[in-house]
C-alpha positions in Angstrom: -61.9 22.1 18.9 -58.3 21.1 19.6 -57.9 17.5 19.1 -56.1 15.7 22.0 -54.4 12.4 23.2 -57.5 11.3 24.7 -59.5 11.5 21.4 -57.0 9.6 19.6 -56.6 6.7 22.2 -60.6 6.5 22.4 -60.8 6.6 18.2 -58.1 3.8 18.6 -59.5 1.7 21.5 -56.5 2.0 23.4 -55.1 3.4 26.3 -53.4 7.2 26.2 -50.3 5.8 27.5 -50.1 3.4 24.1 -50.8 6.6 21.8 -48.0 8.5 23.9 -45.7 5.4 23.0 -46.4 5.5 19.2 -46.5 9.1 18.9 -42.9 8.9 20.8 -41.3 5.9 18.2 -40.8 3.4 21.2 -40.6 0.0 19.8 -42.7 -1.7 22.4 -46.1 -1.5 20.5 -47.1 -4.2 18.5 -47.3 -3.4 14.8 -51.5 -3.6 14.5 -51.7 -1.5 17.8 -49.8 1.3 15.8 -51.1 1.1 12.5 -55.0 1.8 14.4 -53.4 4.6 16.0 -52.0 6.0 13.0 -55.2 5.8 11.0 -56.8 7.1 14.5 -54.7 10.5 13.9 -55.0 10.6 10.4 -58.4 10.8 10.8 -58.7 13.5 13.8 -55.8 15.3 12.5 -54.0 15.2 16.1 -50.9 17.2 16.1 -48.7 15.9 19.3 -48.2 19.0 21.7 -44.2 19.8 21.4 -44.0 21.5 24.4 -46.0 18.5 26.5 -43.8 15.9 25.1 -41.0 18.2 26.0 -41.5 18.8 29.5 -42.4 14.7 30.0 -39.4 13.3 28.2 -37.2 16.5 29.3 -36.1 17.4 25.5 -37.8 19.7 23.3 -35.6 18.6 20.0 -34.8 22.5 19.1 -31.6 24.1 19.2 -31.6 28.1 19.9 -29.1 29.7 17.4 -28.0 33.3 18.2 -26.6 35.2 15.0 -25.1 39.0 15.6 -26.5 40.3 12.2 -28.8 38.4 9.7 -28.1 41.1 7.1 -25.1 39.9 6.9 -24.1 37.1 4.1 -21.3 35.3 6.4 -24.0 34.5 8.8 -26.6 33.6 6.4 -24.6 30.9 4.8 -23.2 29.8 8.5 -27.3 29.4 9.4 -27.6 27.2 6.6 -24.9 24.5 7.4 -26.3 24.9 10.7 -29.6 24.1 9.6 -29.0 21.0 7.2 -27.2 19.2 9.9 -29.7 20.1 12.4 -32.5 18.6 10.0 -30.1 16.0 9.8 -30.5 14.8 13.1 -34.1 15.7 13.8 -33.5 19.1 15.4 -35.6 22.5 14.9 -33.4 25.6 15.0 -35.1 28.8 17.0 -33.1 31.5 15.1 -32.6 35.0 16.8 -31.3 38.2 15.9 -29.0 40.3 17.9 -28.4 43.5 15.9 -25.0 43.3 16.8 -26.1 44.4 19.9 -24.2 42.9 23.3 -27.6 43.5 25.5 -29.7 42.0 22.7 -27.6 39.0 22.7 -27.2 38.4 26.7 -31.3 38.8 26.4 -31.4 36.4 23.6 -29.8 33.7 25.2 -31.7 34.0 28.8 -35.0 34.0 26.7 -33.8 30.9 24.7 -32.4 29.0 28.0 -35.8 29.7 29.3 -37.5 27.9 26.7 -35.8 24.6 27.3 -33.5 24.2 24.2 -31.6 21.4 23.9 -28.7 23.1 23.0 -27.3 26.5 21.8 -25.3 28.0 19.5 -23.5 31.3 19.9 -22.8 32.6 16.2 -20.0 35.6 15.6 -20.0 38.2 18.1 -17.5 39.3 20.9 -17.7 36.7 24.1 -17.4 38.4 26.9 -18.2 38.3 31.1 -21.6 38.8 30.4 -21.7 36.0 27.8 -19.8 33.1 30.1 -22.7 34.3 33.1 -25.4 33.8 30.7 -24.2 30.7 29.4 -23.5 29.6 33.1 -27.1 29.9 34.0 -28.2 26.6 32.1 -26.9 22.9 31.8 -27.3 22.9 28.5 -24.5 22.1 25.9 -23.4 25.4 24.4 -21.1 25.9 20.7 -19.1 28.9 19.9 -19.6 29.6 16.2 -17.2 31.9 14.1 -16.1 32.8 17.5 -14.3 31.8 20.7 -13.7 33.0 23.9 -10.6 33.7 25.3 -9.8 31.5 28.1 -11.2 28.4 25.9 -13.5 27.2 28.1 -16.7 26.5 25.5 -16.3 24.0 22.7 -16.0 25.9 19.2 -15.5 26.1 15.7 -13.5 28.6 13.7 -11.1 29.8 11.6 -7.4 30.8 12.8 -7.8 34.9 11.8 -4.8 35.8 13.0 -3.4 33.2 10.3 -5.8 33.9 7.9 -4.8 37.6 8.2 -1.4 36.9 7.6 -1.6 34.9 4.3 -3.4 37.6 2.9 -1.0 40.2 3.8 1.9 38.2 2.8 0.5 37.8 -0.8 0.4 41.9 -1.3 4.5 41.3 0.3 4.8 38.6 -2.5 3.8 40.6 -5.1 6.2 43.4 -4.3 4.2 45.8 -1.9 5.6 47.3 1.0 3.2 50.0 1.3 0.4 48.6 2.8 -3.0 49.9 4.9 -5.3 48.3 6.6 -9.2 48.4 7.1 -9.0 46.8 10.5 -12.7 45.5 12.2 -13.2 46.5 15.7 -9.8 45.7 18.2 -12.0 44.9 20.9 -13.1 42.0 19.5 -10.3 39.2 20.8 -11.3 36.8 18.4 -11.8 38.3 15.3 -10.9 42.0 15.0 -7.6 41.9 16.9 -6.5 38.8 15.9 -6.7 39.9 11.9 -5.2 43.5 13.5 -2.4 41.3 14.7 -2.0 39.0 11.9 -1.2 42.1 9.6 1.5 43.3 12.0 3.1 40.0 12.1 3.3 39.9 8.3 4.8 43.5 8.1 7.4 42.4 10.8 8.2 39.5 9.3 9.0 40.9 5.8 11.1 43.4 7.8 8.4 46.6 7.2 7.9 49.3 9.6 4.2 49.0 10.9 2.5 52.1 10.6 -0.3 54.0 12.6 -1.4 56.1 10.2 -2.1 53.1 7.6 -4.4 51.6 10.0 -8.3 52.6 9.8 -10.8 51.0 11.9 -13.8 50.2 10.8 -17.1 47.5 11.9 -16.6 45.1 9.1 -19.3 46.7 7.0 -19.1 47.9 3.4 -19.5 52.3 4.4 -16.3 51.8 6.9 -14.9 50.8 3.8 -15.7 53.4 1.9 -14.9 55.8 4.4 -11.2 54.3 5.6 -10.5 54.6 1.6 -10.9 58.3 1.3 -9.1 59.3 4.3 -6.0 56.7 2.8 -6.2 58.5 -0.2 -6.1 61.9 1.2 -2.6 61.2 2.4 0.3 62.5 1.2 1.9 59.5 0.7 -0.4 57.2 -0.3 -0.2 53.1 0.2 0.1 50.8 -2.7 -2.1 48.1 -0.9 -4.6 47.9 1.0 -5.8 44.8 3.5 -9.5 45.1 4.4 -10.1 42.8 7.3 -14.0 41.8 5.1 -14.6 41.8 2.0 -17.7 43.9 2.6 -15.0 46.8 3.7 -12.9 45.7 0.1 -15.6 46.2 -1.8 -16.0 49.5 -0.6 -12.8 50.5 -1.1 -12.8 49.6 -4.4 -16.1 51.8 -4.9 -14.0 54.7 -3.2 -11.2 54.3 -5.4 -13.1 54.4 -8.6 -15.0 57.1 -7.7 -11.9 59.2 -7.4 -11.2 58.0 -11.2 -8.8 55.7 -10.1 -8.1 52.0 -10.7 -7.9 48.3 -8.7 -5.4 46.9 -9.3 -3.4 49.8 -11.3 -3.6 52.2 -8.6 -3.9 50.1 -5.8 -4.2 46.3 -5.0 -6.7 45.6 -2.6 -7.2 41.9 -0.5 -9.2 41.0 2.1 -10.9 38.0 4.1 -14.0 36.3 3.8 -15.0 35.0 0.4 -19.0 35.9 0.3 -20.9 35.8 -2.9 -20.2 39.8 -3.8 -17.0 39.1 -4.0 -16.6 37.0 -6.9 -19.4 39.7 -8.4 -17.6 43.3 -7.9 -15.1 44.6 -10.7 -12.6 43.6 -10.3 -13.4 40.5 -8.6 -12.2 40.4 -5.3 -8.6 38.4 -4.3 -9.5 37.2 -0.7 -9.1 34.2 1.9 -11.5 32.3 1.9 -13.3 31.0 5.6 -15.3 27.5 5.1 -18.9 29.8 6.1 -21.3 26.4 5.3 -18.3 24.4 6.7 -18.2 26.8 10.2 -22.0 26.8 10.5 -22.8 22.3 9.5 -19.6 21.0 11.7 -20.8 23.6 15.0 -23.9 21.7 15.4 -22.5 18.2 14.6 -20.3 19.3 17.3 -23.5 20.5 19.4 -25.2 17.2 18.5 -22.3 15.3 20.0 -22.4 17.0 23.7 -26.8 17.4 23.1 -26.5 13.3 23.0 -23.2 12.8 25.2 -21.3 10.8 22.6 -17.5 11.8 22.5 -16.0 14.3 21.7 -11.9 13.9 20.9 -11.5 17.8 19.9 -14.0 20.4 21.4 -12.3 23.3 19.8 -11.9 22.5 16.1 -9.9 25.2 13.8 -11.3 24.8 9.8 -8.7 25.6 7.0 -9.2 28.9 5.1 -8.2 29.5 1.5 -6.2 32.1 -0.5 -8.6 32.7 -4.0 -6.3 34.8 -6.4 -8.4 37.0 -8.4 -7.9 40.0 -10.3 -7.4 43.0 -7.4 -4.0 42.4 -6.9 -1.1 43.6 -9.4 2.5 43.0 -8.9 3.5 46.4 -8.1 5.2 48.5 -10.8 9.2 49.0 -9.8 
């Protein structure tokens, strides 16, 4: 049988409202009171109900994290920062997948408002109307994770793609390339897609090269879009010398494209991208990329979220992380 608060406070000869203040941490028990109510549920093996002490003290401790793809190694890292600071400050994380799916997501977070979290985070992913109305259906402190949305109206933690984009064009420019394609992700997503979409433009006009619209695949970030934008660039007649993939999951498969024609990164073509995940320090030739901060994105969004989840001040709700350029070996300065 279940054991409850009325077994302990009876094993302990006090009253349930004394057990309720032990179990709780409240300071106003004397010491001897709470070490016989200790040994009282060491003995019975009482497990406080969560959701009881939730719905009296109107906090359930757990913070409802939505992640677009768990496949995916960006978000698996950003889920671990999260988690460590969240352990950090006595937090459990309800984790949910969203298959990359927009009605999976808006489901998500009504399911996760519903079971009185604390707080939420809102990992990757396109914000859109249908987000903000979901979001606006609670009280409850909300983060924007490896995302934002465009009018800035939730508190978040990114990168600057548009920026990061940029650099990592402007290295293939550096290194003598004027040729160069893209492996764009999706342009309807403001904050990451577009922004690296527009970040490459910037760096052509810039350096005073004509953008375009042939060197420009889209693809959805993953590693067969790659593959696939690769063969179609080298079916052209005059093919790029670089390529800028907006992921390194889309690098690496153009890399796996190349060398299955025969040819060679860097000696054929150069190939940079954005990201940093494990792989790419793993394929051959290792991967040059920018690096985003993932553990960094994922450990200062729920500091962040414990802020607003405990009202303390917050000076800067929308905090931009630095990213890193790692030079590697799969770009060449091109031949002249």
């Amino acid at each position: 049988m279940t054991v409850t608060i009325y077994d302990v406070a009876r094993e302990a000869g006090v009253s349930m409202a004394t057990v309720s203040r032990v179990v709780n941490n409240n300071p106003n028990v004397k010491p001897q009171t709470r070490k016989k109510v200790f040994e009282a549920i060491e003995r019975l093996g009482y497990r406080p109900n969560a959701v009881a002490r939730g719905l009296a003290s109107k906090k359930t401790t757990t913070v409802g994290v939505v992640i677009p793809d768990i496949s995916n190694s960006i978000f698996a890292e950003i889920a671990r920062g999260i988690e460590d600071i969240a352990n950090m400050y006595h937090y459990n994380i309800i984790l949910c997948n969203a298959d990359k799916r927009k009605e999976k997501e808006i489901r998500v977070i009504n399911t996760l408002l519903e079971k009185q979290v604390d707080g939420l985070l809102f990992m990757g992913g396109t914000v859109t109307e249908e987000h903000i109305q979901a979001f606006q259906t609670s009280a409850v402190p909300i983060v924007l994770c490896a995302t934002r949305d465009e009018k800035g109206t939730y508190p978040s933690v990114d990168i600057d793609h548009e920026t990061a984009a940029f650099d990592a064009v402007n290295t293939l420019i550096r290194h003598g390339h004027r040729e160069i394609a893209m492996i764009s992700g999706t342009l309807q997503d403001p904050a990451n897609g577009y922004a690296r979409f527009h970040g490459y433009k910037k760096a052509l006009e810039q350096a005073g090269i004509e953008y375009q619209e042939d060197l420009v695949r889209i693809g959805n970030y993953r590693y067969e879009s790659g593959v696939e934008a690769m063969k179609y660039f080298l079916g052209l007649k005059k093919k790029p010398t670089a390529i800028f993939a907006a992921t390194d999951e889309m690098a690496i498969g153009a890399i796996h494209s190349i060398q299955d024609e025969g040819l060679k990164v860097p000696d054929d073509f150069s190939i940079i991208s954005v990201d940093n995940i494990r792989m790419a320090s793993m394929v051959r030739p290792l991967l040059t990329t920018v690096a985003q901060p993932m553990y960094d994105l994922g450990a200062v969004a729920m500091r962040l979220l414990t802020k607003l989840m405990k009202k303390e001040t917050v000076e800067n709700p929308r905090v931009i992380l630095p990213h890193e350029t790692i030079l590697r070996l799969s770009v060449n300065h091109l031949n002249k």
